[in-house]
C-alpha positions as YAML, in Angstrom:
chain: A
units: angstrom
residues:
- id: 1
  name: UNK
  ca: [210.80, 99.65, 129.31]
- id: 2
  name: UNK
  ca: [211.32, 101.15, 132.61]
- id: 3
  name: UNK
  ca: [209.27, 98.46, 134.46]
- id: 4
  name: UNK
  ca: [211.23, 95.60, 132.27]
- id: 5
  name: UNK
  ca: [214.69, 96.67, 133.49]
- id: 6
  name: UNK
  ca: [213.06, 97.16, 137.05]
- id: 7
  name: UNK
  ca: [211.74, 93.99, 137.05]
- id: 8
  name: UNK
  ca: [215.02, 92.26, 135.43]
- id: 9
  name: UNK
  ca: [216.99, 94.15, 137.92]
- id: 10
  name: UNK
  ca: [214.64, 92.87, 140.83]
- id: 11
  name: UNK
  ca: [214.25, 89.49, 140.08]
- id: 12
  name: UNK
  ca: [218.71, 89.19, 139.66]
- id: 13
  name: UNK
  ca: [218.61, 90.99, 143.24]
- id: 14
  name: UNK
  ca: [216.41, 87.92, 144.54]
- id: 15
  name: UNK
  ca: [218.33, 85.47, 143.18]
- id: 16
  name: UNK
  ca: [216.29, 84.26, 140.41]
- id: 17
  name: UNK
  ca: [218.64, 84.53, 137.56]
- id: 18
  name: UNK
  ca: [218.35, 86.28, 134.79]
- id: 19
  name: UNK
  ca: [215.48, 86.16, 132.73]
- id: 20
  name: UNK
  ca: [216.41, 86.26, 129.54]
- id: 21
  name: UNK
  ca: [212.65, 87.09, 127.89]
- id: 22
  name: UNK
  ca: [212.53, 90.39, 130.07]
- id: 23
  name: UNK
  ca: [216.39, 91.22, 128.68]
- id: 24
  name: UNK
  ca: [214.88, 90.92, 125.26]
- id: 25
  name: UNK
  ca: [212.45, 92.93, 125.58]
- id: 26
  name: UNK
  ca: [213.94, 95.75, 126.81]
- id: 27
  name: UNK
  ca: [216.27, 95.75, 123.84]
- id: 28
  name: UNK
  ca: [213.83, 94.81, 121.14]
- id: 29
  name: UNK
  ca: [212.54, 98.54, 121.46]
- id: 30
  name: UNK
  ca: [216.32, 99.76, 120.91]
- id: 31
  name: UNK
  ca: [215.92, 97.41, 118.01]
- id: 32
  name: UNK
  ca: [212.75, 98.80, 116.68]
- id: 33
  name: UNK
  ca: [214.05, 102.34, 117.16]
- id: 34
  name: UNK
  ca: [217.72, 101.33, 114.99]
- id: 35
  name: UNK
  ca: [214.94, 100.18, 111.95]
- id: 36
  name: UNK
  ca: [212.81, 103.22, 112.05]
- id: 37
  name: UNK
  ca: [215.74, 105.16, 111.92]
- id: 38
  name: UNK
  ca: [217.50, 103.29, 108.57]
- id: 39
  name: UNK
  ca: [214.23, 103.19, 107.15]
- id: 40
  name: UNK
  ca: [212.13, 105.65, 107.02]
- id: 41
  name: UNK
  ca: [214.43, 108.42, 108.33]
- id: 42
  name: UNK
  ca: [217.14, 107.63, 105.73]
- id: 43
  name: UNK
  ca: [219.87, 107.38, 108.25]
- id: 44
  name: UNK
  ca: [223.49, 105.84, 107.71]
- id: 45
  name: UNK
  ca: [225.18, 102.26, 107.44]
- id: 46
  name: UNK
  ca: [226.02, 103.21, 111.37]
- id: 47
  name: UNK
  ca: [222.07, 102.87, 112.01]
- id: 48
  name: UNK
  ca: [221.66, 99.43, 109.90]
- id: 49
  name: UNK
  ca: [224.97, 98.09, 111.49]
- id: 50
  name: UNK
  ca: [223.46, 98.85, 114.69]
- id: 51
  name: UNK
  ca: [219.88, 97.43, 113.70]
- id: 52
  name: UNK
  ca: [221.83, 94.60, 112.75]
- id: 53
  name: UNK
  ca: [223.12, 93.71, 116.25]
- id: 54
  name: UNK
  ca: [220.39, 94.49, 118.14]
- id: 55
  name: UNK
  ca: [218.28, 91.92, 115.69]
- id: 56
  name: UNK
  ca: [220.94, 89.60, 116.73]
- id: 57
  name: UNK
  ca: [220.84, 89.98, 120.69]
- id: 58
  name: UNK
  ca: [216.76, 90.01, 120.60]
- id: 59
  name: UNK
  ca: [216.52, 86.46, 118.81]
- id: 60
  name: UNK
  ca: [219.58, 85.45, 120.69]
- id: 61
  name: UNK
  ca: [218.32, 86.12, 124.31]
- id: 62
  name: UNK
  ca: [214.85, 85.32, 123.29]
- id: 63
  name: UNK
  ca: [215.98, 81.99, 122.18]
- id: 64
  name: UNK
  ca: [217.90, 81.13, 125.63]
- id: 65
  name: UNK
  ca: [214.53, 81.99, 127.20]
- id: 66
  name: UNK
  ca: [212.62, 79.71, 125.15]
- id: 67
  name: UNK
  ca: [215.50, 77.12, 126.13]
- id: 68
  name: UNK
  ca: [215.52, 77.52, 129.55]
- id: 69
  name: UNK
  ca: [211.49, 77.58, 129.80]
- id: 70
  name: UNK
  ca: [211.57, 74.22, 127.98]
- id: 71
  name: UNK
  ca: [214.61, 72.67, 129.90]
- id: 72
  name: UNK
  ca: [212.92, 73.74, 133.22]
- id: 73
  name: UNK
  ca: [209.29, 72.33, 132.09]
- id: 74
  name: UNK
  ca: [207.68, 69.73, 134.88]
- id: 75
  name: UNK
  ca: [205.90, 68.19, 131.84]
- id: 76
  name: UNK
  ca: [209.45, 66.71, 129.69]
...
């Protein structure tokens, strides 16, 4: 995760946008950390609330990725 936001962080700092696909990543394992703890630890409607949104943001921002990889395509 460390390299992903290093990486994100380097490639805004260029100026090569944001890439969306690195974004997501970062936060998916937030996201998979939220489930593990509604799951199988038990936890509160806080934790699922939070699972929630980070679900959300992941298919979100990897969606825009996908988007702008096929907008940005040489072969369409």
């Amino acid at each position: 995760m460390v390299f992903a936001v290093i990486f994100f962080t380097a490639q805004i700092s260029v100026g090569k946008g944001i890439n969306w696909g690195l974004y997501a990543l970062v936060l998916s394992a937030n996201m998979t950390t939220s489930w593990v703890k509604y799951i199988r630890l038990r936890r509160n409607n806080y934790e699922l609330a939070i699972a929630i949104a980070y679900t959300i943001l992941v298919f979100v921002m990897s969606g825009y990725h996908i988007y702008n990889l096929i907008m940005s395509s040489a072969i369409l």
